[in-house]
C-alpha positions as CSV (number, residue, x, y, z in Angstrom):
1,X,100.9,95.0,67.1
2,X,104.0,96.0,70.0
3,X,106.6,97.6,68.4
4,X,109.9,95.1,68.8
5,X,112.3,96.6,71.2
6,X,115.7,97.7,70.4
7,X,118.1,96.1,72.6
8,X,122.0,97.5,73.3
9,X,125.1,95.1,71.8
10,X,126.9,96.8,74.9
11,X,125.7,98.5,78.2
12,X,128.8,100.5,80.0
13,X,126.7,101.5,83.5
14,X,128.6,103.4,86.0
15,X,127.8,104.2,89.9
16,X,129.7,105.2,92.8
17,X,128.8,101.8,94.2
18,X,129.7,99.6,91.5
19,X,132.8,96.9,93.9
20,X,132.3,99.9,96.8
21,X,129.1,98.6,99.2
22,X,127.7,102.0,100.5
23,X,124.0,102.0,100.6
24,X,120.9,100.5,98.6
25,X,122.5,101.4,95.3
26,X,124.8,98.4,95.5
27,X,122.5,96.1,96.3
28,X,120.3,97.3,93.1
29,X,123.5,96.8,90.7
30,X,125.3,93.5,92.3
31,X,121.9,91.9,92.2
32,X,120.5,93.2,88.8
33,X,124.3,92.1,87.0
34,X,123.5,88.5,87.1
35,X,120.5,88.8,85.0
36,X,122.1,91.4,82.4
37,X,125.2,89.1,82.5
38,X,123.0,86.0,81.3
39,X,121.4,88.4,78.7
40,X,124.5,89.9,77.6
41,X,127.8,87.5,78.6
42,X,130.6,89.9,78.8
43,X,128.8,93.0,77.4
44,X,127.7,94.1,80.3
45,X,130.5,96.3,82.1
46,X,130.1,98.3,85.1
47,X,132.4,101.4,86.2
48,X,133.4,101.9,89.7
49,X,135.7,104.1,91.7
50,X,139.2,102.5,92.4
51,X,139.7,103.0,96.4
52,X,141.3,99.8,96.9
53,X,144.6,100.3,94.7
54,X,146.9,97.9,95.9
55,X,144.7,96.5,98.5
56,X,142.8,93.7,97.9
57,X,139.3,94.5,97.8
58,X,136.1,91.8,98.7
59,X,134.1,92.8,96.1
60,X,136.4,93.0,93.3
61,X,139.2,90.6,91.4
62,X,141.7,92.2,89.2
63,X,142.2,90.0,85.8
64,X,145.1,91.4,83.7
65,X,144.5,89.5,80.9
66,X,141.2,90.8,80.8
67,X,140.6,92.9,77.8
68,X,144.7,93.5,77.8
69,X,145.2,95.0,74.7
70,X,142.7,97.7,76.0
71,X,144.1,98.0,79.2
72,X,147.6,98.9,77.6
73,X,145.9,101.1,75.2
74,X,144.4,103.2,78.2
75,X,147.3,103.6,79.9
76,X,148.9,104.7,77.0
77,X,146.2,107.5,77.2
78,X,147.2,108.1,80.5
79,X,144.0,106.3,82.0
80,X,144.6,104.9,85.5
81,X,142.0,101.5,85.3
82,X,142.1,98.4,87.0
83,X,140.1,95.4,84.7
84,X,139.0,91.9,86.3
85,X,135.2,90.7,87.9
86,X,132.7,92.2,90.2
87,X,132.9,89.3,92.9
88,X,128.9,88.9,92.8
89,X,126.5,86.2,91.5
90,X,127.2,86.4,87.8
91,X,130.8,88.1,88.3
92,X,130.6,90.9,85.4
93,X,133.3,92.7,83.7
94,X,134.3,95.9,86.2
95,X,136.6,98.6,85.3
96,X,137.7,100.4,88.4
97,X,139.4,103.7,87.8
98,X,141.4,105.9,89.6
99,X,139.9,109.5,89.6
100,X,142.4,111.3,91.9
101,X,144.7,112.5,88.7
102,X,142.0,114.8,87.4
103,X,141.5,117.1,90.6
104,X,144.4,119.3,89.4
105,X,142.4,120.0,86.0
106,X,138.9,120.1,88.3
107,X,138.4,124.1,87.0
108,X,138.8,123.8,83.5
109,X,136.4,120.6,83.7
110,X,133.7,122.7,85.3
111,X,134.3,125.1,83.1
112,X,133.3,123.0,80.3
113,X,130.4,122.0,82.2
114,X,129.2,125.5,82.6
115,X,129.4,126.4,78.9
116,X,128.2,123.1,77.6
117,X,125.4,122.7,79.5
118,X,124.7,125.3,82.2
119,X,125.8,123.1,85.4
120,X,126.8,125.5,88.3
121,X,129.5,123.8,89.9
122,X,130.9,127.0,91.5
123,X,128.7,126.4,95.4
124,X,130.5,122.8,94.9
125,X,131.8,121.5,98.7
126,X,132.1,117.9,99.9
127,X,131.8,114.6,98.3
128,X,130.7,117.2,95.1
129,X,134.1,117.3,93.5
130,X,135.1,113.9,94.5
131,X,132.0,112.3,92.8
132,X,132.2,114.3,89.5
133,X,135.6,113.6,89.3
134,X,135.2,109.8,89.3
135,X,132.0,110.6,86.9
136,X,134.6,112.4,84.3
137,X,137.0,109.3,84.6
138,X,134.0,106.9,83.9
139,X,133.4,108.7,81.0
140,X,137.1,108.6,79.5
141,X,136.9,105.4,80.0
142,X,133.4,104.7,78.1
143,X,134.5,107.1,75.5
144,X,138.0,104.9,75.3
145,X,136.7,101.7,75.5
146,X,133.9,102.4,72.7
147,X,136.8,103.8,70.1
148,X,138.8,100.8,71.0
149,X,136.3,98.3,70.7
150,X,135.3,99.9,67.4
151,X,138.7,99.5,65.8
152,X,139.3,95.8,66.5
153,X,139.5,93.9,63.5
154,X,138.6,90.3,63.0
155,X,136.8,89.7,66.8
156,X,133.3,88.9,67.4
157,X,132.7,92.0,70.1
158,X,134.1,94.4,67.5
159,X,131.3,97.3,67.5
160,X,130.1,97.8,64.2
161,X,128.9,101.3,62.8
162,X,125.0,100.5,63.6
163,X,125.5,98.6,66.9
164,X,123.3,99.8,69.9
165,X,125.7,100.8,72.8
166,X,124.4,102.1,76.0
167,X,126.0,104.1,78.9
168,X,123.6,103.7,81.7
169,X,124.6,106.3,84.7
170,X,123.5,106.2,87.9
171,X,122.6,109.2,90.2
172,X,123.8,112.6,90.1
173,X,127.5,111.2,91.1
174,X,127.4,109.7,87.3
175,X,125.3,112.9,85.7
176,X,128.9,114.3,84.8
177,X,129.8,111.4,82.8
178,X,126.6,111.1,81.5
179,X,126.9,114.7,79.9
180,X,130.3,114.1,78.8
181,X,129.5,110.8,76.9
182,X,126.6,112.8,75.3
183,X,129.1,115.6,74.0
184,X,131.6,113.9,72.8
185,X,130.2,110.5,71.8
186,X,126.6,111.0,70.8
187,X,126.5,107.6,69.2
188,X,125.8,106.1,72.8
189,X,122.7,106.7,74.2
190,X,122.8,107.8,77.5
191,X,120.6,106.3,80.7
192,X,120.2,108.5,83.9
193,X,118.6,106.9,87.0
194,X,118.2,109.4,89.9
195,X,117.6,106.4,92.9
196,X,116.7,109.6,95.2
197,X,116.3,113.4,94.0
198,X,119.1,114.9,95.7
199,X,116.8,118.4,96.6
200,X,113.8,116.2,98.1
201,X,115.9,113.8,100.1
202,X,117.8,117.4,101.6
203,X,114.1,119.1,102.2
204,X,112.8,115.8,104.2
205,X,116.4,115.8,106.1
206,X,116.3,119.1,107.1
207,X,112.6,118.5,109.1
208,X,110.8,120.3,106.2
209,X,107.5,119.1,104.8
210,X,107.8,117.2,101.4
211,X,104.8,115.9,100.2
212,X,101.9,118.2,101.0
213,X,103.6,121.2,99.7
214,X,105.7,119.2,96.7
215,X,103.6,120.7,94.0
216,X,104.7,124.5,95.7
217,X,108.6,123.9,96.1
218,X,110.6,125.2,93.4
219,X,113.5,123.2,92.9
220,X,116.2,125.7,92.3
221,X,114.6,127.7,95.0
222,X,115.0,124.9,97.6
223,X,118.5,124.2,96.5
224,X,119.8,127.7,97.2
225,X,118.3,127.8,100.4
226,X,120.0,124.6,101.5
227,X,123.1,125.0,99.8
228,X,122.8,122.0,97.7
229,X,123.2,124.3,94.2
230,X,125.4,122.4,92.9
231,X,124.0,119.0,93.1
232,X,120.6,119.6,92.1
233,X,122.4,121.7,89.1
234,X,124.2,118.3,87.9
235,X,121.1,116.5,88.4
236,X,118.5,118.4,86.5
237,X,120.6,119.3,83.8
238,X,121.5,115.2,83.5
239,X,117.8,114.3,83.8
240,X,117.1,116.6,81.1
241,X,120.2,116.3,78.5
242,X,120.1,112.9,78.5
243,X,118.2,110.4,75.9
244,X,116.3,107.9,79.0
245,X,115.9,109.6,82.1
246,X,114.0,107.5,85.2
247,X,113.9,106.6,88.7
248,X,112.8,103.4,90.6
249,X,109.3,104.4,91.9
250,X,106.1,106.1,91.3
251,X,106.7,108.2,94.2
252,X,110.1,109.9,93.4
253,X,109.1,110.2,89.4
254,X,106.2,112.9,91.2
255,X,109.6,114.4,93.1
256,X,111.1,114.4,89.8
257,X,108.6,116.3,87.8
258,X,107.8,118.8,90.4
259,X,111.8,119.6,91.8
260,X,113.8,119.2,88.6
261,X,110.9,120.0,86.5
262,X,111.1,116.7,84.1
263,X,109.0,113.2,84.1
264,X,110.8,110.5,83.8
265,X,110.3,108.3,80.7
266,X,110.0,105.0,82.4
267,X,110.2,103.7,86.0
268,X,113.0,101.2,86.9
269,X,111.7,99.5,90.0
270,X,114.6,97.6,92.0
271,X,114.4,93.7,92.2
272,X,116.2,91.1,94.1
273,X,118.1,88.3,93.1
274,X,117.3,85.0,95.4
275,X,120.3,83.9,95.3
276,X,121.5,85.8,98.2
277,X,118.7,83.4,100.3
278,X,120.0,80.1,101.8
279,X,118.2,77.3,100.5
280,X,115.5,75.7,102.4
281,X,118.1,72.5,103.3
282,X,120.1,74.9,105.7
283,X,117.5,77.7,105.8
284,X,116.4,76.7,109.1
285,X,119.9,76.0,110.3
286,X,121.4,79.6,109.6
287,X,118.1,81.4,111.4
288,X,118.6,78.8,114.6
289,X,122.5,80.0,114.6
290,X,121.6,83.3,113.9
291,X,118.8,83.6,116.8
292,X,121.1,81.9,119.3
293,X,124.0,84.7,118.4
294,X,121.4,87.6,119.0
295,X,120.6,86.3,122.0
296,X,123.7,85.5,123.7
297,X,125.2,89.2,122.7
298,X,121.9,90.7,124.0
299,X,121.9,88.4,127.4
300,X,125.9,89.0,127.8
301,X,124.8,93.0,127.7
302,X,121.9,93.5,129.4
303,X,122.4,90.2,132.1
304,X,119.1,88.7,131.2
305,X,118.3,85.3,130.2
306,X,116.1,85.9,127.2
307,X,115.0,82.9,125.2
308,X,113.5,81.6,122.1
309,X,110.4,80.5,123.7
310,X,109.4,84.0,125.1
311,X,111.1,86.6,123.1
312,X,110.2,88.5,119.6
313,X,113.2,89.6,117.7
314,X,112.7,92.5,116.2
315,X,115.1,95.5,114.2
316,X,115.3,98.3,112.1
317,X,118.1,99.3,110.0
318,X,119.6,101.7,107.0
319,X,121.0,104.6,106.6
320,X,121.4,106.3,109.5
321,X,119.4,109.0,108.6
322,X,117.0,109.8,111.7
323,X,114.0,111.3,110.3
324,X,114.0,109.9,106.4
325,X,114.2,106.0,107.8
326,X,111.9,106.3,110.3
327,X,114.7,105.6,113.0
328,X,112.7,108.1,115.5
329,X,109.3,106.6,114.9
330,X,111.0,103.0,115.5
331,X,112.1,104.0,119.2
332,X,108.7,106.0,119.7
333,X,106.8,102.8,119.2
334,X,109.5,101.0,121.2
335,X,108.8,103.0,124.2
336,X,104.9,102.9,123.5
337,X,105.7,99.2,123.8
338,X,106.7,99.1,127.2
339,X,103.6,99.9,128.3
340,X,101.4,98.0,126.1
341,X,98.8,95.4,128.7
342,X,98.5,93.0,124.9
343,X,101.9,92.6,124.6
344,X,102.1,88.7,125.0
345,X,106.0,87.9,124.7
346,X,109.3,90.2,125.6
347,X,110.7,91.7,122.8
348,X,114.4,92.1,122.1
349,X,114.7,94.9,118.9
350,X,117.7,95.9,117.3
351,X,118.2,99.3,115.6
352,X,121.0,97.9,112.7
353,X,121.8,101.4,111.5
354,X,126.0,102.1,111.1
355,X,126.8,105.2,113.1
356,X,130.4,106.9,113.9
357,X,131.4,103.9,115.5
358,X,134.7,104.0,117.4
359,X,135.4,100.0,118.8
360,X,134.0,96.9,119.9
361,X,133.0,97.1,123.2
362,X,135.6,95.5,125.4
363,X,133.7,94.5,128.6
364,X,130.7,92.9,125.9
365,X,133.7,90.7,124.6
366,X,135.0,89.7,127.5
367,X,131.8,88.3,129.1
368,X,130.8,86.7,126.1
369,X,134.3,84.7,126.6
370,X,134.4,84.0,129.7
371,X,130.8,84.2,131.1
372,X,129.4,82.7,127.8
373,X,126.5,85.0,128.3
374,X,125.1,83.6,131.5
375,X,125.4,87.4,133.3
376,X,122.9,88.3,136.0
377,X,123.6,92.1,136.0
378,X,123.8,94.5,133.0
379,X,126.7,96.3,131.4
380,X,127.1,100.0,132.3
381,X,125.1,101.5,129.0
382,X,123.1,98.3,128.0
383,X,122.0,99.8,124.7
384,X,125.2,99.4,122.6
385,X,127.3,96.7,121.5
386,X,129.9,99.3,120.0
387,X,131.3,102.7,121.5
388,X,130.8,106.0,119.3
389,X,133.2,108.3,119.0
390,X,130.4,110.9,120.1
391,X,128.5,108.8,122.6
392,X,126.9,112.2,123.7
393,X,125.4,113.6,120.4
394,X,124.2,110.3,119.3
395,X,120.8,111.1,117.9
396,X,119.8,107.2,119.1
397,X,121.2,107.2,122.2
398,X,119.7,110.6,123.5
399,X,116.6,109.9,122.2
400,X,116.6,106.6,124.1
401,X,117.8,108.7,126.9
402,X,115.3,111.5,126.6
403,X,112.7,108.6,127.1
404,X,114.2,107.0,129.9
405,X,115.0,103.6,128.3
406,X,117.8,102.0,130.3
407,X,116.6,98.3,129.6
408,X,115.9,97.8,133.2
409,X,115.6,94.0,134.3
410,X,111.2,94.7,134.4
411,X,111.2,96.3,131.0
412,X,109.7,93.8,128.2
413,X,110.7,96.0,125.8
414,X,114.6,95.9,125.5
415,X,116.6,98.2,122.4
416,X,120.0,97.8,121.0
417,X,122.0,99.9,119.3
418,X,124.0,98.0,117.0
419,X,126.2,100.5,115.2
420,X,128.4,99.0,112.7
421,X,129.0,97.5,109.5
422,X,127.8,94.1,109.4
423,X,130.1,92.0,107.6
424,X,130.8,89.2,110.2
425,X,133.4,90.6,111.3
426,X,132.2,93.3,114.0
427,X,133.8,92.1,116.8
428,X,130.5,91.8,118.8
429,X,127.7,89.9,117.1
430,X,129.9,88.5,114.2
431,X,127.0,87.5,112.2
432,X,126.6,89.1,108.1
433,X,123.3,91.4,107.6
434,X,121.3,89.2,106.0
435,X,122.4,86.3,108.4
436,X,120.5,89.4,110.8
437,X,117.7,89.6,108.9
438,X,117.2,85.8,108.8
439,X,116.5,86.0,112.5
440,X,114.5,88.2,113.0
441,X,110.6,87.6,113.7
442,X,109.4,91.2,112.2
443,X,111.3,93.8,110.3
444,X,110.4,97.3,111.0
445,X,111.3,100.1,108.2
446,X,108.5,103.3,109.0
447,X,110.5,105.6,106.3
448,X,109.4,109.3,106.1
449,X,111.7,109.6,102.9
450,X,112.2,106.4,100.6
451,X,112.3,106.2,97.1
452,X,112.3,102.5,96.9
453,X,112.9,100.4,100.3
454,X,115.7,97.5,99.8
455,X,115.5,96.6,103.7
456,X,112.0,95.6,103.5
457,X,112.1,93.6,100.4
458,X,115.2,91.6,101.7
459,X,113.6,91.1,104.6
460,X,110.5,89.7,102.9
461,X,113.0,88.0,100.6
462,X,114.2,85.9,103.8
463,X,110.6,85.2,104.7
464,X,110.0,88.1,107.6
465,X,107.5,89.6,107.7
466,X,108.1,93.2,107.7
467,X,106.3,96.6,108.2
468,X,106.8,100.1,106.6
469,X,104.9,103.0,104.6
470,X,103.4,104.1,101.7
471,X,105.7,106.4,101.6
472,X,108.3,104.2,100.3
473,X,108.2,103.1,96.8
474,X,108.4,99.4,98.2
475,X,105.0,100.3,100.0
476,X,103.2,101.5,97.6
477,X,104.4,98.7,94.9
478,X,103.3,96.1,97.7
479,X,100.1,97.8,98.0
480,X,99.4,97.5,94.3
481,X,100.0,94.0,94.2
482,X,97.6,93.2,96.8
483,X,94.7,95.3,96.0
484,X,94.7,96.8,99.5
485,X,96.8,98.1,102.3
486,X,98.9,95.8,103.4
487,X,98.0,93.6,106.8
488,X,100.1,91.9,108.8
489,X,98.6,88.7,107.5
490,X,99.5,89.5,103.8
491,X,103.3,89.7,104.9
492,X,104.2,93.2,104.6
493,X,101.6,95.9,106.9
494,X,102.0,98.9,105.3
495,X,100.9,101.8,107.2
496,X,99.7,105.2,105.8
497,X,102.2,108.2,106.8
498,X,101.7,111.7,106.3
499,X,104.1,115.0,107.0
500,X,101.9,115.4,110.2
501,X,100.5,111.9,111.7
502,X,103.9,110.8,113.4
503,X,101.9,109.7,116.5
504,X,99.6,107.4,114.7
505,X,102.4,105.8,112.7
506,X,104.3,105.1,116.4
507,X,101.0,103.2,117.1
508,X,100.3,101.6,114.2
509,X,104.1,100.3,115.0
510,X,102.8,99.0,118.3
511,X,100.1,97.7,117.9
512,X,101.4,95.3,114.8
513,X,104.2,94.2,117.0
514,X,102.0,93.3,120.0
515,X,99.6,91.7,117.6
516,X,102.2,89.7,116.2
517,X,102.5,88.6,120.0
518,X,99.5,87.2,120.4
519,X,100.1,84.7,116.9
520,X,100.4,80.9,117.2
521,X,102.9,79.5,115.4
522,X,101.2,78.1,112.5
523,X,99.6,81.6,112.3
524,X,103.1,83.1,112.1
525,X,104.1,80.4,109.7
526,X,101.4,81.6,107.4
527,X,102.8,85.2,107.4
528,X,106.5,84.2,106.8
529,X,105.0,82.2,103.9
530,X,102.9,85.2,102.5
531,X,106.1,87.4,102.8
532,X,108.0,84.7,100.7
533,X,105.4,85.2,98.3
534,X,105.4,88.6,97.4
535,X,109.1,88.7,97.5
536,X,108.9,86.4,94.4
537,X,107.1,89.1,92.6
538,X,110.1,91.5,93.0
539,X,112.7,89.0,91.2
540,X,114.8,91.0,88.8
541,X,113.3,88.1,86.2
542,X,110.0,90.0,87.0
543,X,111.3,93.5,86.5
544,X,114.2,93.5,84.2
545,X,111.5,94.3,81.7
546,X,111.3,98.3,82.5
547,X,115.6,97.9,81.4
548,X,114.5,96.6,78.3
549,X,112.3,99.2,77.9
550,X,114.4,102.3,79.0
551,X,117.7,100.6,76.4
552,X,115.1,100.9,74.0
553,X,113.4,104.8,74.4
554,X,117.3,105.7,74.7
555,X,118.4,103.9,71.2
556,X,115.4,105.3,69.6
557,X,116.1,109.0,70.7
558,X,120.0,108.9,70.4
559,X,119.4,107.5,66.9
560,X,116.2,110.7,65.7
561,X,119.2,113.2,67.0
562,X,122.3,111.9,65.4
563,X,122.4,113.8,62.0
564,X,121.7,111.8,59.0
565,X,124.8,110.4,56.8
């Protein structure tokens, strides 16, 4: 007979992401909240960093009536916090909080850090101190909001002596918090979800070999020689203080157990919430618009007259880290494309990937007002829509420019560099990211270093089909579900990369690409369809049972260590 879970009366879960869009992080929370929200209506309350202040922020609405009596109550404890609603499907409780006060106490915190638990902050430099000092507000703020709740008299949410409360942190940004929570109020048990090892996404950045040699790195070892002590400190001494620790892939727990030298105790793999797709009634409307915008900001720059009928849209897009996404591999396989004899229709693909972008370009703008994109010669540079503010130590650009790929009029293969934000607001293309992603034919994500893989389940999710590795979580998982590598005509190809077989990925890129050429329509159809499939499989309703199960290992331990009354 199963054991019946415990489940948490509250979850307080903090992130660095929470109402602050950086990466994949926030797409995991602000899609997952909906689902905890419907489980738990108002106990579910996420911690973010408070950038905006004043400002009004797009992903967040304050509410001062909010939990007021607490609000007063923390100032009165001279917490700076900012109550109202995550502006996301579901609109949770957020707290943001204003960390900037406790840099001037920043020693004596790590000083505490060192003796309770052994963290070395002292090789601490960049967005270290920043992030653990937002992680030590999040956890005044849990540590607050739990005595305050648990004094309220007369109110259903009052926490009772016995009630399960979780604080669910997230990366090694949280781990602080995390620690602090677990000193100071051990009767909430503590979640820690490392989305990437810090140590193994710094050994595949820095051109090293991760996974053939994984089982001979030693952890500490590595993070001395790339001066990331202080990170991997916070991390592995989080992973392994706290009551739940996981990670969101098969592939990173192995990084886990061999670079901070703990398994996990579950794996949280990241879902998507649908509601983020256009419904099939304007479906088909938003991709025409979409398509039509691509290709009058890609006529406009390279003075072409690419169209529907005979043109593949194709991107790439992330992080801009070169080597982990797969960003080089992507423009390798472009090139291979150009001279490709089965390559049946041009191809037009975007590399979406924000850089240090300086402006919109002002000679792009003006043609597509006045010319409204009918140009018959290209723009000086007809790779970019944006300028960079260091146009000649772009690792895209010279690489494009190492291969001789100017976009000539005779090339069928033609790149952009698209290097912004997509909000729809650019200045160029104006379009969202996923209004991007909806028009595209094929996604392309070849990652080197990916613990999960958002881009290519969103891309799946707006039925395109996509390609990427087995090397990203999202590979593997995709893999599993079909019994097989994946093909082309399953939806998702995923190829087989290695430390070494860069080449053979490139061409694996190509040839998928130029076989997708050569489809009908109705043979395309069928691959959008099977994309659509498997995307269903990946709906946080599918795996928001691995958070039931990590609230539960979590309860269970904090309760075995709390010492009996």
């Amino acid at each position: 007979m199963s054991k019946e879970l415990l489940t948490p009366d509250y979850i307080f879960e903090s992130s660095w992401e929470v109402c602050n869009k950086v990466g994949g992080i926030y797409t995991v929370l602000s899609t997952r909240a909906k689902t905890l929200q419907d489980a738990f209506p108002d106990r579910i309350i996420f911690i973010g960093p408070d950038f905006w202040k004043e400002k009004e922020s797009p992903y967040f609405r304050e509410d001062k009536a909010l939990m007021s009596q607490w609000q007063w109550e923390a100032k009165e404890q001279g917490l700076k916090v900012r109550v109202g609603r995550w502006t996301v499907p579901g609109e949770p409780i957020a707290i943001l909080v204003d960390f900037m006060p406790y840099f001037e106490k920043k020693n004596d915190i790590y000083t505490w850090l060192w003796n309770a638990y052994g963290v070395d902050s002292l090789h601490a430099y960049g967005d270290y101190d920043e992030a653990s000092m937002f992680s030590y507000a999040a956890g005044l703020v849990v540590e607050s909001l739990y005595h305050f709740l648990r004094m309220r008299d007369g109110e259903n949410e009052k926490v009772r002596d016995g009630e399960n409360v979780i604080y669910h942190a997230n990366e090694w940004m949280c781990g602080l918090g995390a620690l602090y929570v677990k000193s100071k109020v051990p009767e909430i048990a503590t979640i820690f979800t490392t989305h990437a090892t810090s140590i193994g996404r710094s050994i595949a950045g820095n051109q090293k070999p991760l996974y053939d040699y994984l089982f001979a790195y030693n952890g500490d070892q590595m993070a001395q020689e790339l001066n990331m002590q202080s990170k991997h400190s916070i991390e592995k001494q989080t992973a392994h203080n706290v009551d739940c620790f996981t990670t969101v892939s098969d592939i990173t727990a192995n990084e886990c157990l061999e670079l901070l030298d703990k398994p996990v105790d579950v794996v949280l793999p990241n879902g998507f919430d649908d509601s983020f797709v256009p419904r099939p009634q304007v479906f088909g409307r938003k991709r025409k618009l979409a398509r039509r915008r691509m290709f009058e900001v890609a006529n406009a720059l390279l003075g072409e007259q690419l169209s529907d009928e005979d043109t593949l849209i194709v991107s790439t897009s992330g992080r801009y880290e070169f080597r982990n996404k797969g960003i080089d591999v992507f423009i390798e396989a472009m090139n291979r494309l150009l001279r490709d004899r089965n390559l049946k229709k041009n191809v037009l693909a975007f590399i979406v990937v924000p850089g240090w972008v300086g402006e919109p370009r002002e000679d792009l703008q003006e043609r597509l007002r006045n010319e409204n994109g009918k140009a018959e010669t290209p723009l000086e540079v007809p790779m970019i829509t944006h300028w960079l503010h260091n146009m000649g130590h772009d690792n895209v650009l010279n690489m494009m420019k190492f291969y001789d790929m100017h976009n000539r009029h005779e090339d069928k293969v033609k790149v952009i560099f698209l290097p912004c934000y997509l909000d729809g607001n650019d200045g160029i293309l104006n379009l969202s990211y996923y209004d991007v992603v909806l028009g595209n034919d094929l996604c392309i994500y070849p990652s080197y270093y990916e613990p999960w893989g958002y881009t290519p389940l969103e891309a799946v999710a707006f039925r395109v089909p996509c390609i990427t590795t087995d090397l990203a979580g999202f590979g593997l998982w995709a893999n599993k579900e079909f019994g097989h590598y994946g093909e082309l005509s399953d939806g998702v190809k995923v190829i087989h990369r290695t430390d070494y077989n860069y080449s053979e990925v490139a061409d694996s890129i190509k040839d998928t690409v130029s076989e997708y050429s050569q489809l009908t329509e109705k043979q395309a159809e069928a691959c959008r369809k099977k994309a659509a499939e498997l995307s269903k499989k990946a709906l946080w309703s599918q795996f928001i049972k691995y958070y039931y199960e990590a609230y539960d290992i979590a309860l269970r331990k904090m309760k075995g260590s709390l010492p009996t009354k």
